[in-house]
DRENPA-3360 file (N, C-alpha, C; in nm, 2 decimals, always signed):
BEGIN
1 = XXXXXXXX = -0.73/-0.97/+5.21/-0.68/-0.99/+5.07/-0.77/-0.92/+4.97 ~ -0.91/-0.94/+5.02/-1.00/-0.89/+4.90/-0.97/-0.71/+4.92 ~ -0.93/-0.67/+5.02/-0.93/-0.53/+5.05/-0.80/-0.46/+4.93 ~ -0.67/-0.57/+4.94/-0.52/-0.54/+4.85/-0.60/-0.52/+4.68 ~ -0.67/-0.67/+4.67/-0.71/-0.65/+4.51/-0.80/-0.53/+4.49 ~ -0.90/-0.52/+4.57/-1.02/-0.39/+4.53/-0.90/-0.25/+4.55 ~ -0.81/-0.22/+4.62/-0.73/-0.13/+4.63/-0.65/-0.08/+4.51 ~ -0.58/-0.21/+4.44/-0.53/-0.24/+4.30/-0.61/-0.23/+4.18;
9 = XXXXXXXX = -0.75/-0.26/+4.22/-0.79/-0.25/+4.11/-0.85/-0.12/+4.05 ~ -0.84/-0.06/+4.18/-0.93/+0.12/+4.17/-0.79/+0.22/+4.13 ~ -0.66/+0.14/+4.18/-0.55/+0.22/+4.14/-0.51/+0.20/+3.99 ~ -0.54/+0.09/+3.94/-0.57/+0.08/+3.80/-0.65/+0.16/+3.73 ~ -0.79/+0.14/+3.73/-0.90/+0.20/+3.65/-0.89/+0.35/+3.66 ~ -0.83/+0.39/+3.83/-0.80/+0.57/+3.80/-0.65/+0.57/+3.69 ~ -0.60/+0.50/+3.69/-0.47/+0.53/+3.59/-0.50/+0.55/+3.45 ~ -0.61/+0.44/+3.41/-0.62/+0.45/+3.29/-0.66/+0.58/+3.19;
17 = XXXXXXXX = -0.74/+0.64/+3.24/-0.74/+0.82/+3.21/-0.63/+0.87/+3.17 ~ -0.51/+0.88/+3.27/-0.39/+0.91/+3.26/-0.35/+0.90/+3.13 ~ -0.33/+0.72/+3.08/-0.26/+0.68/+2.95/-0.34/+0.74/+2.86 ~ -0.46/+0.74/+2.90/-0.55/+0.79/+2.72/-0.46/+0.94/+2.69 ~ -0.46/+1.03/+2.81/-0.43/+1.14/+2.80/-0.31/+1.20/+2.67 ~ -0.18/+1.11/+2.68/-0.09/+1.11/+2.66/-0.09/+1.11/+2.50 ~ -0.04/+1.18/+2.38/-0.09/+1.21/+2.23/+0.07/+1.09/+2.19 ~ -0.05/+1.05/+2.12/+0.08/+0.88/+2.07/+0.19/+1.03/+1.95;
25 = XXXXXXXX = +0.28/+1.01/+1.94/+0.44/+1.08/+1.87/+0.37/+1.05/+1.73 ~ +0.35/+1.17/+1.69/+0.33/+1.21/+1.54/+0.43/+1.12/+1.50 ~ +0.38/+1.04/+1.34/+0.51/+0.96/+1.28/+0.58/+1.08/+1.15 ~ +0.70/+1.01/+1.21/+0.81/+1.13/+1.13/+0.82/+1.12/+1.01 ~ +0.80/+1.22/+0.91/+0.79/+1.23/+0.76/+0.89/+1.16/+0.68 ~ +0.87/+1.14/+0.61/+0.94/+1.03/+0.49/+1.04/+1.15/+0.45 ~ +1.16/+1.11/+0.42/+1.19/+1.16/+0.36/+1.20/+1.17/+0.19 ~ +1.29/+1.24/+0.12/+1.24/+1.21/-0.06/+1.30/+1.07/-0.09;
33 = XXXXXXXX = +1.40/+1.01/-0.01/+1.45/+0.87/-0.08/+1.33/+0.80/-0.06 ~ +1.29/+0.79/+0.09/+1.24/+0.73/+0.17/+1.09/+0.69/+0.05 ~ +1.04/+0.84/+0.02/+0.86/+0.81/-0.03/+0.95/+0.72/-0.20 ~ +1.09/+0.77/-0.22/+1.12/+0.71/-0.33/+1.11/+0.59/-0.38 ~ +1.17/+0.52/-0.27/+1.20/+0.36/-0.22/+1.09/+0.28/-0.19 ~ +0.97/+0.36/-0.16/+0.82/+0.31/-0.09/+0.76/+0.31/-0.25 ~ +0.79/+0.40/-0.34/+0.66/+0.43/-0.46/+0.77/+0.30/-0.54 ~ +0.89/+0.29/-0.51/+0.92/+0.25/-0.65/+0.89/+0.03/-0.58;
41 = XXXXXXXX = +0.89/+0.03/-0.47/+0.85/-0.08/-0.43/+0.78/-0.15/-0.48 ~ +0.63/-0.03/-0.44/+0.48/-0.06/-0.44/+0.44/-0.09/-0.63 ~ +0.52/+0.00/-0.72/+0.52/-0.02/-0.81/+0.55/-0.14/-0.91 ~ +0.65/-0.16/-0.83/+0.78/-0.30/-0.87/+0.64/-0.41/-0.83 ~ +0.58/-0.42/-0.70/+0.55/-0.51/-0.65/+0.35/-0.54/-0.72 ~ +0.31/-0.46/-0.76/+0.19/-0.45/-0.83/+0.22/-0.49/-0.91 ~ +0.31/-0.45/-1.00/+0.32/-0.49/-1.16/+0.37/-0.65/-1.21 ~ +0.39/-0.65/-1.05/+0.47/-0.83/-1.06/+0.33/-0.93/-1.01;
49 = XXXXXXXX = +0.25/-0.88/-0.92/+0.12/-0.92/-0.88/+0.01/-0.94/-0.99 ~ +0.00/-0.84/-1.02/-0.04/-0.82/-1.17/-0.02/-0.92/-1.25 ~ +0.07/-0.94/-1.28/+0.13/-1.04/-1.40/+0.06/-1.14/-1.36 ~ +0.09/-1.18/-1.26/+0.06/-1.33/-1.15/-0.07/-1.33/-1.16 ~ -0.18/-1.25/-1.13/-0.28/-1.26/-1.14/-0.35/-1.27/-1.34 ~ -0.31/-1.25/-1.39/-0.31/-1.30/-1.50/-0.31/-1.42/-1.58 ~ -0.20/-1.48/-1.48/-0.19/-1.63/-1.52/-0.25/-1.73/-1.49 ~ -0.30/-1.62/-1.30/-0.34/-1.79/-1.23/-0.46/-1.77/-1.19;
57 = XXXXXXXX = -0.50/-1.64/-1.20/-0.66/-1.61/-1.11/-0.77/-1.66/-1.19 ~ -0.86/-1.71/-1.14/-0.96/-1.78/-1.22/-1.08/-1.67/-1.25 ~ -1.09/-1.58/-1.20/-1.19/-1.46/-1.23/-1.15/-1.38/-1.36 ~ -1.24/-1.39/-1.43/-1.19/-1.26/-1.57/-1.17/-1.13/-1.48 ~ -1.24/-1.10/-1.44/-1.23/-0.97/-1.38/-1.12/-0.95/-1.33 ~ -1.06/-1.04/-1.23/-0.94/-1.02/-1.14/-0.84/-1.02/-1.24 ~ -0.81/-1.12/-1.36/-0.71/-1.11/-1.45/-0.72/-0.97/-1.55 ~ -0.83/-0.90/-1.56/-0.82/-0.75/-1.60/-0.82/-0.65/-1.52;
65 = XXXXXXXX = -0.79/-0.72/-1.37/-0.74/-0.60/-1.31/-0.60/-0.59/-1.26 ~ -0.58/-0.73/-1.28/-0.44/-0.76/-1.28/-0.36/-0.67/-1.39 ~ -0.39/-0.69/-1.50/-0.36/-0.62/-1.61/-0.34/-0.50/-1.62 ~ -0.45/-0.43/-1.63/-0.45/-0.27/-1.56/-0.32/-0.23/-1.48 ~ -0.31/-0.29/-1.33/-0.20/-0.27/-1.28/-0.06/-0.30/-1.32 ~ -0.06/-0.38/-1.41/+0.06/-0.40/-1.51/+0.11/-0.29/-1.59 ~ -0.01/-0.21/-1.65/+0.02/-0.15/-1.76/+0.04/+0.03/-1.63 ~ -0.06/+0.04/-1.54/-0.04/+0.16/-1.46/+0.08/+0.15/-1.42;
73 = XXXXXXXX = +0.13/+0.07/-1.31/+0.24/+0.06/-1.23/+0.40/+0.08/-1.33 ~ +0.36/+0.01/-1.42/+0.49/-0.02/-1.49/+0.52/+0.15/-1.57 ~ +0.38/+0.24/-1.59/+0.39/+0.34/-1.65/+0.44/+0.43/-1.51 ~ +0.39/+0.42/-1.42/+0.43/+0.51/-1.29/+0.54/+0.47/-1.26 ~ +0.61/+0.38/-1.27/+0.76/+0.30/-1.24/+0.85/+0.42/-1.31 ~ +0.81/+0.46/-1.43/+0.91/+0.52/-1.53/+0.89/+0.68/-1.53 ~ +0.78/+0.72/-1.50/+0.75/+0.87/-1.44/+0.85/+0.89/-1.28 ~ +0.82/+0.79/-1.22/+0.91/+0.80/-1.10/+1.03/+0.80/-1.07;
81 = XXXXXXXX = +1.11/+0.70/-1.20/+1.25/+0.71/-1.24/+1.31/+0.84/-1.31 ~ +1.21/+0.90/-1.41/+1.24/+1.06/-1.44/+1.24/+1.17/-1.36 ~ +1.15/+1.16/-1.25/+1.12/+1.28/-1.15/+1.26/+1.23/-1.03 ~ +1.27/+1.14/-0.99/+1.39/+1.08/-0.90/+1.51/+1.13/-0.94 ~ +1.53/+1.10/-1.06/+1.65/+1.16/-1.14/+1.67/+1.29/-1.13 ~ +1.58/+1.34/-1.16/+1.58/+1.47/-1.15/+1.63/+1.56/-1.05 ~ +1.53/+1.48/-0.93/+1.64/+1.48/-0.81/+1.72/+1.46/-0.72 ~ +1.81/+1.36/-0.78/+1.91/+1.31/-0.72/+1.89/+1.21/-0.67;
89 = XXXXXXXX = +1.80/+1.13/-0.65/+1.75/+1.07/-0.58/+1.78/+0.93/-0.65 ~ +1.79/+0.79/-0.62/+1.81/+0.65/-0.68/+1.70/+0.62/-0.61 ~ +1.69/+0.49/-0.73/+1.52/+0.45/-0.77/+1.59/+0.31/-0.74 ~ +1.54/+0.20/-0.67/+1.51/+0.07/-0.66/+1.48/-0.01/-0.79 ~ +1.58/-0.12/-0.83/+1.54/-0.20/-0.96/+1.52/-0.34/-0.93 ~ +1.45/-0.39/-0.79/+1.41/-0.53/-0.79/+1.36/-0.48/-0.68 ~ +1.25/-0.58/-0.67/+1.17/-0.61/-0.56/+1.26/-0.66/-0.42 ~ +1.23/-0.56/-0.28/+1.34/-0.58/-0.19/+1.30/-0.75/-0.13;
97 = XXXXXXXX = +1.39/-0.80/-0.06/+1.40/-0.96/+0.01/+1.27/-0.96/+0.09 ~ +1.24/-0.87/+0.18/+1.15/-0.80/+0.23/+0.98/-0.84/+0.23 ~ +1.01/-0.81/+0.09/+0.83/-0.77/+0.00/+0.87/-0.92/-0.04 ~ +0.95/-1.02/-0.14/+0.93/-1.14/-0.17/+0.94/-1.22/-0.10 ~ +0.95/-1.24/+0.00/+0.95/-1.29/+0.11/+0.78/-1.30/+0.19 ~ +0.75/-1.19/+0.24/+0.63/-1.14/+0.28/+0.49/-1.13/+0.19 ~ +0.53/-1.10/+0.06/+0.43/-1.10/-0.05/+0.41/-1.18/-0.15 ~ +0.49/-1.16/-0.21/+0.53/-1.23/-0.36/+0.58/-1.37/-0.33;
105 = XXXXXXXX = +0.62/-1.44/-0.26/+0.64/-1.60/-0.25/+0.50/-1.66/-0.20 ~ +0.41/-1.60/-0.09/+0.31/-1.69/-0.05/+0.19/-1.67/-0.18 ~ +0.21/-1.56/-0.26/+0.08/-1.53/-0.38/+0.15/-1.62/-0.45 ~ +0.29/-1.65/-0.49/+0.30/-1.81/-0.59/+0.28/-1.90/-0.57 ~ +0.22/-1.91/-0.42/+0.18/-2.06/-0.39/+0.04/-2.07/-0.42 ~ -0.05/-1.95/-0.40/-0.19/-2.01/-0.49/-0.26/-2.00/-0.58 ~ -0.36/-2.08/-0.63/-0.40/-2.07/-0.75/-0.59/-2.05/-0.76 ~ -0.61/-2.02/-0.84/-0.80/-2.03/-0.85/-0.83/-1.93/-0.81;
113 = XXXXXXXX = -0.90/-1.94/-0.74/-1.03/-1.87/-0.64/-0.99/-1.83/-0.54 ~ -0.87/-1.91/-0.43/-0.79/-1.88/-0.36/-0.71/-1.78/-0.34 ~ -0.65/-1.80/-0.46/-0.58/-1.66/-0.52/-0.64/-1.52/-0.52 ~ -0.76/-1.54/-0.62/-0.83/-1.44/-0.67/-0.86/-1.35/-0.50 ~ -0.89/-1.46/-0.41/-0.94/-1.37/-0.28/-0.84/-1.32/-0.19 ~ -0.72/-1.34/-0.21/-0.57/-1.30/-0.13/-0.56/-1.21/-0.21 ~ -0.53/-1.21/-0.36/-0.49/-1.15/-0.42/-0.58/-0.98/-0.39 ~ -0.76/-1.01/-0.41/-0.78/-0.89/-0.41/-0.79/-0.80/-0.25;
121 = XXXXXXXX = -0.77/-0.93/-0.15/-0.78/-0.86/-0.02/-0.62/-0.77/-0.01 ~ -0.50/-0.85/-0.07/-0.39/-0.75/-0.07/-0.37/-0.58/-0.15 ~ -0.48/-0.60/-0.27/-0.48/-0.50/-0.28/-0.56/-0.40/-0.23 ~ -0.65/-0.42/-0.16/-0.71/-0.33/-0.09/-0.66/-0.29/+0.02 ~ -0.60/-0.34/+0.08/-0.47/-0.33/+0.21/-0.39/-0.25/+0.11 ~ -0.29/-0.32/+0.05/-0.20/-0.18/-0.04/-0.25/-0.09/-0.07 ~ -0.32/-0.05/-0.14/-0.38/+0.05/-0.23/-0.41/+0.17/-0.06 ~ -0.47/+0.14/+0.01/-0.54/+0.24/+0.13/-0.39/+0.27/+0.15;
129 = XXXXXXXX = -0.33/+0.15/+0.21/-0.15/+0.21/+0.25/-0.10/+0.32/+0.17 ~ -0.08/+0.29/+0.06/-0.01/+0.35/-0.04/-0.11/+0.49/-0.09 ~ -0.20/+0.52/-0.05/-0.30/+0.65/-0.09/-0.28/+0.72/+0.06 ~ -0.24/+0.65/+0.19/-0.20/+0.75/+0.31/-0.09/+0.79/+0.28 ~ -0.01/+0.71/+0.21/+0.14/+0.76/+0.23/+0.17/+0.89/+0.09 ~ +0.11/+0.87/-0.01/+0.10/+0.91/-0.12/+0.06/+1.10/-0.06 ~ -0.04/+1.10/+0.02/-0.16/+1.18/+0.03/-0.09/+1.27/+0.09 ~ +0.01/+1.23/+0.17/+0.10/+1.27/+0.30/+0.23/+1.34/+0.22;
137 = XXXXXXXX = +0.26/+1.30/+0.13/+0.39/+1.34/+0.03/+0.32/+1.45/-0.06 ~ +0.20/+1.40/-0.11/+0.11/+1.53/-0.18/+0.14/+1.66/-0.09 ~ +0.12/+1.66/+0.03/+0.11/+1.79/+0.11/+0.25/+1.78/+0.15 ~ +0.31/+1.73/+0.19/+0.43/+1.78/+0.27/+0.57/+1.75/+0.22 ~ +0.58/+1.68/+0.07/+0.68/+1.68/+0.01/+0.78/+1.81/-0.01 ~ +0.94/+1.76/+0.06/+1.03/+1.92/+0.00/+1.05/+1.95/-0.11 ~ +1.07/+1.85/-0.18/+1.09/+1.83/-0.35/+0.96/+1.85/-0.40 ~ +0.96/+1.98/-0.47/+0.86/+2.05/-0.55/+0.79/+1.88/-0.67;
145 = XXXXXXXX = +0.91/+1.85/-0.74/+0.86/+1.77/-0.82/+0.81/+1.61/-0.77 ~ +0.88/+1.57/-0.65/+0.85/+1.49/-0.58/+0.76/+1.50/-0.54 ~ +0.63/+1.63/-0.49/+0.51/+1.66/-0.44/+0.43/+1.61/-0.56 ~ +0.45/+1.70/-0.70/+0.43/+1.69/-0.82/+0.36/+1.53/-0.86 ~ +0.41/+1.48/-0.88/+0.42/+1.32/-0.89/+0.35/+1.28/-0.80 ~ +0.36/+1.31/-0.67/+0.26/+1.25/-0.60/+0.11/+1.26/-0.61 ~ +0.12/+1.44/-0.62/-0.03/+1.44/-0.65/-0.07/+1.36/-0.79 ~ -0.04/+1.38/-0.90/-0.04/+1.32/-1.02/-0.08/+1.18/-0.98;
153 = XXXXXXXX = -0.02/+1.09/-0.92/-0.03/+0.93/-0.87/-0.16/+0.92/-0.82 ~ -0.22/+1.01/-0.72/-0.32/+0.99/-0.66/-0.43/+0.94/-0.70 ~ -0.48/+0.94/-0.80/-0.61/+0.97/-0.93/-0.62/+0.83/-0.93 ~ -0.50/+0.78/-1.00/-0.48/+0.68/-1.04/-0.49/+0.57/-0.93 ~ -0.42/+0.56/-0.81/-0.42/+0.48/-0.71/-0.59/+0.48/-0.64 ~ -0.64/+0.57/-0.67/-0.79/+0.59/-0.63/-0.87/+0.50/-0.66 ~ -0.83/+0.49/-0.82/-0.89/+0.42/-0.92/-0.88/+0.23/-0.87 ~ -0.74/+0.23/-0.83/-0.75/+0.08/-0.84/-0.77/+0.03/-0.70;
161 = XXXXXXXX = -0.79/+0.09/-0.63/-0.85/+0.07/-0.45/-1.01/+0.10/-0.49 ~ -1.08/+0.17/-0.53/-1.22/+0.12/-0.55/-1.28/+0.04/-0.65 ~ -1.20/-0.04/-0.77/-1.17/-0.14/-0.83/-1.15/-0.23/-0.74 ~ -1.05/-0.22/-0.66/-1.03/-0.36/-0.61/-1.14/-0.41/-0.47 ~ -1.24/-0.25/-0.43/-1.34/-0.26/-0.31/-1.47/-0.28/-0.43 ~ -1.50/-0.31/-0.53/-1.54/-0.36/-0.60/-1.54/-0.51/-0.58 ~ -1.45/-0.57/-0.64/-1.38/-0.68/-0.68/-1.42/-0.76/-0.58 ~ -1.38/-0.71/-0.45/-1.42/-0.78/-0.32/-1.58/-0.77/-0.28;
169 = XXXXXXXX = -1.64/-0.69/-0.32/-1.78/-0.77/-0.34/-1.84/-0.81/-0.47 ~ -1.78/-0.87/-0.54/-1.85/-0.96/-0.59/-1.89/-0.85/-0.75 ~ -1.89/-0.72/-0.75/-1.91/-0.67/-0.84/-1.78/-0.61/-0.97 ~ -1.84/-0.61/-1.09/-1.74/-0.58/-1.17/-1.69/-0.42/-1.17 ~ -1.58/-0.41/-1.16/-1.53/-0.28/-1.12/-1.57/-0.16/-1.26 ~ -1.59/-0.06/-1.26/-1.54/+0.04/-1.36/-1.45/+0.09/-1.45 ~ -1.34/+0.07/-1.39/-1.27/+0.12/-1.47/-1.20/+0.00/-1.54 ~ -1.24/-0.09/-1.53/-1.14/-0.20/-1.64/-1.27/-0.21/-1.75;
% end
């Protein structure tokens, strides 16, 4: 018996080489609805976070960074509805079932301090998301102006991902 498991388990450990070998499937490019539907989400869904953190976060700081993202997002919402347009492209006008569901209903359940620490760990999780996906349409967008826009966005989104890796230690960010 002990001969079958040591037999199995060397046919194992030599396999595993094998799997590493194998290059995981490059993920397939967005296309222009696709980064459309993604910017005009992330936009919809900050600017509504934002607000929320304004009301209920107990940190001055977090409620002026909340703010910030109210006033950026809601200005990139409307750059992104001009450049969309331009391209044929339709823009999203509410936050999908999706994101309120997943996002936006469990951040109404808290308040204080609680808040303040969900709130700024989600934007650090978004903001990285949203700067790979951004970064990736910067270079490899078809839509000249849809590249355009992206790079333009980037600055900005920079801005409020090392605000918000601020925020999470405990120090007051810069740019607010």
């Amino acid at each position: 018996m002990k001969s079958v498991v040591s037999a199995a388990c060397c046919l194992v450990l030599f396999s595993l080489p094998a799997f590493g070998q194998k290059k995981a499937a490059a993920p397939t490019p967005m296309t222009s609805q696709q980064f459309v539907d993604f910017a005009a989400q992330t936009d919809m869904i900050e600017a509504n976070l934002g607000q929320l953190a304004q009301d209920v976060a107990s940190s001055q700081p977090v409620k002026d960074y909340g703010k910030m993202l109210v006033t950026d997002h809601t200005a990139d919402y409307q750059k992104l509805q001009s450049v969309a347009t331009q391209a044929g492209l339709t823009v999203p006008t509410a936050i999908d079932a999706e994101h309120n569901k997943s996002m936006i209903g469990p951040m109404h359940a808290l308040k204080g301090a609680a808040f303040d620490h969900k709130y700024i760990a989600e934007m650090v999780s978004g903001h990285t998301k949203a700067l790979a996906i951004y970064n990736d349409e910067a270079k490899n967008a078809q839509d000249a102006a849809i590249k355009t826009y992206a790079q333009n966005a980037i600055p900005v989104l920079q801005t409020h991902l090392q605000d918000a890796k601020a925020l999470q230690q405990g120090k007051t960010p810069s740019g607010l």
